[in-house]
C-alpha positions as a Markdown table, in Angstrom:
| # | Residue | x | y | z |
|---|---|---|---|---|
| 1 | Unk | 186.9 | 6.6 | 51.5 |
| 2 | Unk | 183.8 | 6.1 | 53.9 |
| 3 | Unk | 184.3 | 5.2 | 57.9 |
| 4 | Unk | 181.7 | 2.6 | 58.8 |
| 5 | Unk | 178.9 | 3.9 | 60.9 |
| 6 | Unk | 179.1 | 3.2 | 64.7 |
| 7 | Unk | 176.1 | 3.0 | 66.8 |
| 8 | Unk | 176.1 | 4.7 | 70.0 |
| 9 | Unk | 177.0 | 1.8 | 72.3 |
| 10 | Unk | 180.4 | 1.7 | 70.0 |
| 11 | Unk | 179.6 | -1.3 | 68.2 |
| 12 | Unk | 179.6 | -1.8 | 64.4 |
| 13 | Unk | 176.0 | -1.9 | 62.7 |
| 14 | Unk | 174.8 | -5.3 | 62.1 |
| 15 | Unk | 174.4 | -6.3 | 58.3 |
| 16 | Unk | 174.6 | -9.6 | 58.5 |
| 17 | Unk | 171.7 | -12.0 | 60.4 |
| 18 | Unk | 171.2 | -16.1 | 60.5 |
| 19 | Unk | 167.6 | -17.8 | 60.6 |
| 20 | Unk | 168.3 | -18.4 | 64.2 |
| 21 | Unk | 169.0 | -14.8 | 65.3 |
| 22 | Unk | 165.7 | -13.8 | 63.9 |
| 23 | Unk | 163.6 | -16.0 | 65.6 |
| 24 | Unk | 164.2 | -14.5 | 68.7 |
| 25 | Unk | 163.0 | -11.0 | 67.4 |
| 26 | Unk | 160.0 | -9.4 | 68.2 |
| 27 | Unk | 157.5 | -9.0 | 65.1 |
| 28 | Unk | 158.2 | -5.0 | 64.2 |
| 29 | Unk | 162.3 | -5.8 | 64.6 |
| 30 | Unk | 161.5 | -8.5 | 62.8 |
| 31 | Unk | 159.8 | -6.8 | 59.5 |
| 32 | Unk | 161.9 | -4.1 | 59.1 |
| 33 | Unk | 165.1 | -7.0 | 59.3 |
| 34 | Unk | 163.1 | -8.8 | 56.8 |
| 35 | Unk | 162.4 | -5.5 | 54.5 |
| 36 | Unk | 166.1 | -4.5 | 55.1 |
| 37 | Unk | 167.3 | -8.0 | 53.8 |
| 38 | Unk | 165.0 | -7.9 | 50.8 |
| 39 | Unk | 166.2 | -4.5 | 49.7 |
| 40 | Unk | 170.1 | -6.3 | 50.1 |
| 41 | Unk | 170.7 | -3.9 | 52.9 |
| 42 | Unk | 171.6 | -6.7 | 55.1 |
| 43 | Unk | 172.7 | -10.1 | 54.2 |
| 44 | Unk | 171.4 | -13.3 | 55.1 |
| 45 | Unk | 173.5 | -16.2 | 56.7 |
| 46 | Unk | 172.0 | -19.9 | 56.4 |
């Protein structure tokens, strides 16, 4: 059984991002988000 990855600040890693959230990125965040989402890394909340 796997542990979830933490990131250094303790929090869990983000996988799951709504429309709103990403317009606030910048536009290199925002592409690799975008990439990350179309390879169904990350999942995307309407």
């Amino acid at each position: 059984m796997s542990v979830p990855k933490k990131r250094v600040n303790g929090l869990p890693k983000k996988n799951y991002w709504h429309l709103y959230s990403l317009q606030n990125l910048e536009g290199d965040k925002l592409a690799k988000i975008v990439n990350k989402i179309l390879r169904k890394e990350y999942l995307l909340i309407k």
